[in-house]
OpenMM code with the backbone's topology and positions (N, CA, C; nanometers):
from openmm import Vec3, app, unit

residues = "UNK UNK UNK UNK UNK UNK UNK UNK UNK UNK UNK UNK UNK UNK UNK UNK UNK UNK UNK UNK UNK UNK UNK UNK UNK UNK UNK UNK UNK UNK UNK UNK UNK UNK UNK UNK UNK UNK UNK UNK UNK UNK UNK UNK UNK UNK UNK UNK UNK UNK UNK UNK UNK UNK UNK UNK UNK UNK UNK UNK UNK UNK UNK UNK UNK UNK UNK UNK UNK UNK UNK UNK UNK UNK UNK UNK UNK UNK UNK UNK UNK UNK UNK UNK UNK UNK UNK UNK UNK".split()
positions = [
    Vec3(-0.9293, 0.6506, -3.0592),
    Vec3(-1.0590, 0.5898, -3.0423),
    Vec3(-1.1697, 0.6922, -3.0559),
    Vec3(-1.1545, 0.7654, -2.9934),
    Vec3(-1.2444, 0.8973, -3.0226),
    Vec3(-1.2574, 0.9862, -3.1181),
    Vec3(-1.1469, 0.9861, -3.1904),
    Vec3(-1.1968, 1.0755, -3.3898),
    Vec3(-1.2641, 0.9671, -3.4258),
    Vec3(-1.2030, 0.8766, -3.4185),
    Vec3(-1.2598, 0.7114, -3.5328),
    Vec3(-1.4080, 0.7166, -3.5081),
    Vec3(-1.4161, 0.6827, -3.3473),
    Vec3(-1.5810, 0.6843, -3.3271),
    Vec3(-1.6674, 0.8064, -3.3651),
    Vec3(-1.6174, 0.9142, -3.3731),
    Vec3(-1.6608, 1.0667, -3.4253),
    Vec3(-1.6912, 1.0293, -3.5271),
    Vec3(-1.5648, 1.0312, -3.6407),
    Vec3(-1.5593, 1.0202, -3.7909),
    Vec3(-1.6975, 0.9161, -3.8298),
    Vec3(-1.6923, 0.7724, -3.7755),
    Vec3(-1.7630, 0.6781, -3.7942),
    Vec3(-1.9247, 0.7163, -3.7851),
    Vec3(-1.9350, 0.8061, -3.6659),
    Vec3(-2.0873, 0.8373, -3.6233),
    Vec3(-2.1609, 0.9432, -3.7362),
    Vec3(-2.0636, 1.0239, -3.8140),
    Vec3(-2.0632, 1.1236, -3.8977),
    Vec3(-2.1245, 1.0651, -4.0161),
    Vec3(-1.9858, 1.0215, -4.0668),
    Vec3(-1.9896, 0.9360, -4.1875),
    Vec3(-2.0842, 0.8308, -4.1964),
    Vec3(-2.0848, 0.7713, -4.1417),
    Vec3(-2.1679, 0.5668, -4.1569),
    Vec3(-2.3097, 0.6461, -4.1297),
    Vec3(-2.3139, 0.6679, -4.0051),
    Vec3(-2.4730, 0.6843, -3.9470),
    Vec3(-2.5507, 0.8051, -3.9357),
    Vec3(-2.4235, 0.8913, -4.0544),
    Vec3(-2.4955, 1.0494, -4.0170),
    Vec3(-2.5315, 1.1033, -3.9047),
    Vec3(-2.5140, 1.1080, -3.8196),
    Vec3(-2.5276, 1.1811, -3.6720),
    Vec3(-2.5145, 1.2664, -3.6682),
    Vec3(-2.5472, 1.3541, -3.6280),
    Vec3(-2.5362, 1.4790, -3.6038),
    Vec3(-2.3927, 1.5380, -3.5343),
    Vec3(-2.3235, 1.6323, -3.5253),
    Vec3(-2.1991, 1.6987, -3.4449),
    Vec3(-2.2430, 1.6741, -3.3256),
    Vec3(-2.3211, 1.7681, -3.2821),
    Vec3(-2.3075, 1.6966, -3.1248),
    Vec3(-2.3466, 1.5485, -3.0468),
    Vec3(-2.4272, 1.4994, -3.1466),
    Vec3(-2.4634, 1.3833, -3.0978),
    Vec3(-2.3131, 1.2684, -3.1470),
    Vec3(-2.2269, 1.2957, -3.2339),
    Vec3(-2.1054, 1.2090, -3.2563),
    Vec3(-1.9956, 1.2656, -3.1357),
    Vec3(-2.0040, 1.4215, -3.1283),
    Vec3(-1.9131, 1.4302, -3.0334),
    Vec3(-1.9246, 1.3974, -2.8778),
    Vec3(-2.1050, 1.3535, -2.8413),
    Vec3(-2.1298, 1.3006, -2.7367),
    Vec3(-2.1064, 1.1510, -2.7204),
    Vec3(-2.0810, 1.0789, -2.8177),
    Vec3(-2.0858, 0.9491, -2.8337),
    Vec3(-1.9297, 0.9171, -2.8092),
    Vec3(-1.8817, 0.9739, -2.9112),
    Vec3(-1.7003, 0.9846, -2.9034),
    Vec3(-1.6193, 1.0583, -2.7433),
    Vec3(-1.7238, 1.1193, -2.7028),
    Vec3(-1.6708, 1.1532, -2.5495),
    Vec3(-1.6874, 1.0495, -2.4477),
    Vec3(-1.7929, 0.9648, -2.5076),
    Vec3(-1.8582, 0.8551, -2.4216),
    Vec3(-1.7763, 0.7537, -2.4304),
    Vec3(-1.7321, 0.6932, -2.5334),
    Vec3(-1.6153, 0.6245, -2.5484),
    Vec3(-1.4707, 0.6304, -2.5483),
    Vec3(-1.4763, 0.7752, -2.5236),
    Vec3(-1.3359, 0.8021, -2.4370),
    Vec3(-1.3477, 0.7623, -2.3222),
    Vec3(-1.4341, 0.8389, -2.2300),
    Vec3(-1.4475, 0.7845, -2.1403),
    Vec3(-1.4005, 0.6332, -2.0703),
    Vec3(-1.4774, 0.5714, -2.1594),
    Vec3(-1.4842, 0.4093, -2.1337),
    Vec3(-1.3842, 0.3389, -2.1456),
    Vec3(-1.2971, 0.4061, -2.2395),
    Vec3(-1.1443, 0.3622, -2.2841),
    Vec3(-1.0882, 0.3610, -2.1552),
    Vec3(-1.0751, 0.5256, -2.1545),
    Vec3(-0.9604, 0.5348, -2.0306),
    Vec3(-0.9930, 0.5315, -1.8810),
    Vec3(-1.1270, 0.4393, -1.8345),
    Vec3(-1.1820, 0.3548, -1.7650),
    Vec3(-1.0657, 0.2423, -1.7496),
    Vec3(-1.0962, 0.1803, -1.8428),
    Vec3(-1.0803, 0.0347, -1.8830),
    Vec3(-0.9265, 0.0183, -1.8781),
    Vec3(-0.8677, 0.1459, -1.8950),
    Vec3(-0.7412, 0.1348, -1.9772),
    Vec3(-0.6373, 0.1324, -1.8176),
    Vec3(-0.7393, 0.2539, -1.7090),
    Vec3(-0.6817, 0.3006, -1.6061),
    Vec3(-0.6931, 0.1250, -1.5048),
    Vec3(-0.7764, 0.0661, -1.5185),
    Vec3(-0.8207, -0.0030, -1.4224),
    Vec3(-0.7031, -0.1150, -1.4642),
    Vec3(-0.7206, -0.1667, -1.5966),
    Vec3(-0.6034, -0.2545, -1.6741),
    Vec3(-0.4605, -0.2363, -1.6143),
    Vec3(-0.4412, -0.0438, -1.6396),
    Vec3(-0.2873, -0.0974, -1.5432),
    Vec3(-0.2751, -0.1020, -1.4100),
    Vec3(-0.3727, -0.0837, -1.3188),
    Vec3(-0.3642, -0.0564, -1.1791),
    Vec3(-0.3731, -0.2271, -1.1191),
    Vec3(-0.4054, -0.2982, -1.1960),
    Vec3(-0.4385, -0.4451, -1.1740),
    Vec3(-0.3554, -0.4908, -1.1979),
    Vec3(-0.2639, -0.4379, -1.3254),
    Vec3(-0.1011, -0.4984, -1.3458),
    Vec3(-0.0620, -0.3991, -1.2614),
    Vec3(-0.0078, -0.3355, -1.2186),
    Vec3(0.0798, -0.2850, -1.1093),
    Vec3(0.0566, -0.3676, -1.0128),
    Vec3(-0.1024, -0.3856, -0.9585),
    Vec3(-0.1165, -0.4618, -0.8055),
    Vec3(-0.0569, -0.6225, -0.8136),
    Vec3(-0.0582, -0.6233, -0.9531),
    Vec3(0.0244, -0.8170, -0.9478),
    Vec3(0.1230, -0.7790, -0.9657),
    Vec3(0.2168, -0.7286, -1.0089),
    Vec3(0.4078, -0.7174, -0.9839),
    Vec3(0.4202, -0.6680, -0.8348),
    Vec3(0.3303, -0.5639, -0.7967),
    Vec3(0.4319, -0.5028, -0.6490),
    Vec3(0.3864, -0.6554, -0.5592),
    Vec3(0.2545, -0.7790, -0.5811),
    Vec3(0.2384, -0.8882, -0.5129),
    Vec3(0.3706, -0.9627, -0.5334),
    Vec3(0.4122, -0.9772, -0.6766),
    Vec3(0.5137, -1.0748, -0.6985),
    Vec3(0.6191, -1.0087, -0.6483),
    Vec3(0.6711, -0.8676, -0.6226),
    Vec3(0.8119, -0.8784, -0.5500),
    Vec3(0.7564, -0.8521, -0.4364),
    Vec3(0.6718, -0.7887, -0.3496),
    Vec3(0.6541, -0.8853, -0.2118),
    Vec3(0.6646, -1.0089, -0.1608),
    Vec3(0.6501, -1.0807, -0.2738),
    Vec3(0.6689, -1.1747, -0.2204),
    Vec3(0.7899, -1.2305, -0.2044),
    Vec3(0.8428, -1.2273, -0.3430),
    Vec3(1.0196, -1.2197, -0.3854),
    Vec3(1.1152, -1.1656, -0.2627),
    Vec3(1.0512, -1.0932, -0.2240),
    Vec3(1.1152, -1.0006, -0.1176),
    Vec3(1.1074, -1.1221, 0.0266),
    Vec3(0.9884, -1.0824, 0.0720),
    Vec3(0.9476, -1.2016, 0.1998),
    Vec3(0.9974, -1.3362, 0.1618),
    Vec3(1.0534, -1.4198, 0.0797),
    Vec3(1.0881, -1.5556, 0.0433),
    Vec3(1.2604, -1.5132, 0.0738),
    Vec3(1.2998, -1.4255, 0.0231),
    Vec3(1.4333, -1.3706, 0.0488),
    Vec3(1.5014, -1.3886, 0.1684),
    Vec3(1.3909, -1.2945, 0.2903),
    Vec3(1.4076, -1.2480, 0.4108),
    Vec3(1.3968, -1.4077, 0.4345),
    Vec3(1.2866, -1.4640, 0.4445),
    Vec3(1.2893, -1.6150, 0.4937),
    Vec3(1.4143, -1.6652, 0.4688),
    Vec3(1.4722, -1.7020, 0.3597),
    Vec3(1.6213, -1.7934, 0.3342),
    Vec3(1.7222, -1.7580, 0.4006),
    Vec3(1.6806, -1.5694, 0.4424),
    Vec3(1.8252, -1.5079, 0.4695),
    Vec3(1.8236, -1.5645, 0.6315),
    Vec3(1.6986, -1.5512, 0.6939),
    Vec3(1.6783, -1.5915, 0.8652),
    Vec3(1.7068, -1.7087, 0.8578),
    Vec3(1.6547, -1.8089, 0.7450),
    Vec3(1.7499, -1.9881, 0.7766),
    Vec3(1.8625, -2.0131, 0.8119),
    Vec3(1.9460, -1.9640, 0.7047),
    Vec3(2.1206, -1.9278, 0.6791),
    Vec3(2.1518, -1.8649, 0.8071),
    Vec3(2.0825, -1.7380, 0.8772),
    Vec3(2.1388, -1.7361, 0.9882),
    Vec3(2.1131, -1.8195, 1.0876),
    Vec3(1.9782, -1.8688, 1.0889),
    Vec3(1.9938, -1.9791, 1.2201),
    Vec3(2.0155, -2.0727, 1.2423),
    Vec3(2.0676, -2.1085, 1.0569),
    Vec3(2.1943, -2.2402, 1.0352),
    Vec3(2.3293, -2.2054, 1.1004),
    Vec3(2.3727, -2.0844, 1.1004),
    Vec3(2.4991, -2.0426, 1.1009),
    Vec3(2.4991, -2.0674, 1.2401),
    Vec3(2.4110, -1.9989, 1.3088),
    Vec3(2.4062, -1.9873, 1.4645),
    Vec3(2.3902, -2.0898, 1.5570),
    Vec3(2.3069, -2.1830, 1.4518),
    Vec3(2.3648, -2.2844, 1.5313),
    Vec3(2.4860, -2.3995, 1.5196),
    Vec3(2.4949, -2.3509, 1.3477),
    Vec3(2.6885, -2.4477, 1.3843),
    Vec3(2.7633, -2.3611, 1.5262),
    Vec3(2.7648, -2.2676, 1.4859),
    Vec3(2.8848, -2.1683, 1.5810),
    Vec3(2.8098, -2.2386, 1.7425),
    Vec3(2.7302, -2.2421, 1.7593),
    Vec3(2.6694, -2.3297, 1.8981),
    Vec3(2.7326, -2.4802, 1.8875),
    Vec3(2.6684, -2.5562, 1.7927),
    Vec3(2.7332, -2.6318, 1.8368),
    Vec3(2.8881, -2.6687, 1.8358),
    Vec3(2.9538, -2.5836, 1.7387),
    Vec3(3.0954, -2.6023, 1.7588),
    Vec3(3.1898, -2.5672, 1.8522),
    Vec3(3.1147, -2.4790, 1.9536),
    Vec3(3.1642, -2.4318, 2.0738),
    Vec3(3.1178, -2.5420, 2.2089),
    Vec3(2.9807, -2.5867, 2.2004),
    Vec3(2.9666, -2.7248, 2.2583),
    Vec3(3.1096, -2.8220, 2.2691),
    Vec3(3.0934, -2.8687, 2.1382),
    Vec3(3.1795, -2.9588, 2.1097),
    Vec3(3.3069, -2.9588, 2.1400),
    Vec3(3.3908, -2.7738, 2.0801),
    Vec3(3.5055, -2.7687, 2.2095),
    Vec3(3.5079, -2.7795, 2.3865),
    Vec3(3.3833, -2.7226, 2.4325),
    Vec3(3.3843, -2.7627, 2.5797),
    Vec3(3.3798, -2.8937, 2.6223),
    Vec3(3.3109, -3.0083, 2.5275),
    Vec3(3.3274, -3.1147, 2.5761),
    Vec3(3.4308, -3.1743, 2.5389),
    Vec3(3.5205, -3.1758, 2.4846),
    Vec3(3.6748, -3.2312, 2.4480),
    Vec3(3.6828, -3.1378, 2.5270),
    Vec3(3.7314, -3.0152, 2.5962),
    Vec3(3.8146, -2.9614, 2.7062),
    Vec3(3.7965, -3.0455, 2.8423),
    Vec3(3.6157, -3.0888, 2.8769),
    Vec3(3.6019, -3.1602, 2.9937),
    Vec3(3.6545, -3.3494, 2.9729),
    Vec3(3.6309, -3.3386, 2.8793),
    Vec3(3.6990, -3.4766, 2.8766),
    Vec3(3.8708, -3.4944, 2.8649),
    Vec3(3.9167, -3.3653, 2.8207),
    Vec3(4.0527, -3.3789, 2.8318),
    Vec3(4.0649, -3.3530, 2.9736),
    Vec3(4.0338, -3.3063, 3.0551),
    Vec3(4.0175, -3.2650, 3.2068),
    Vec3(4.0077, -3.4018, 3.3028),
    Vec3(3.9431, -3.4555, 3.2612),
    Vec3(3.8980, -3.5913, 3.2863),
    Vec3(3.9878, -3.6921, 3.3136),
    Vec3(4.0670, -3.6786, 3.1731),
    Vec3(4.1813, -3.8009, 3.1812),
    Vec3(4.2931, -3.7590, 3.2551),
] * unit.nanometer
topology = app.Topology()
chain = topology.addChain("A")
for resn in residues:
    res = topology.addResidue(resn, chain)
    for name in ("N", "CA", "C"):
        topology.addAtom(name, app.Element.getBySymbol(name[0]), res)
């Protein structure tokens, strides 16, 4: 971006050297502005999407256990009350 804009300021509009190489520094600049901010905005949306990926995870994994925990509850219920009712008869 910066020879092109050099070359261009030279060639097309006659400019002077330092005034193309101030122009072409200027639009470096602006590039790698633009360029830095571009990926820091894609980085900040993927590390959002596996946070989240992540936290949706942890959620399913705490269901499953407090599905589990509570069969194993109630299936231990359920043997004490067939023990008291076998007691019974």
């Amino acid at each position: 971006g910066q020879a092109l804009t050099g070359a261009l300021m030279i060639g097309v509009a006659g400019a002077s050297l330092p005034v193309a190489g101030a122009v072409a520094f200027g639009v470096g600049c602006a590039t790698g502005i633009s360029a830095g901010a571009l990926s820091e905005w894609t980085v900040d949306g993927i590390m959002d999407k596996m946070k989240l990926r992540r936290d949706r995870e942890i959620e399913m994994s705490s269901k499953v256990q407090e599905k589990e925990t509570g069969d194993e509850v109630a299936a231990i219920l359920d043997s004490m009350c067939k023990i008291i009712e076998d007691g019974m008869q």
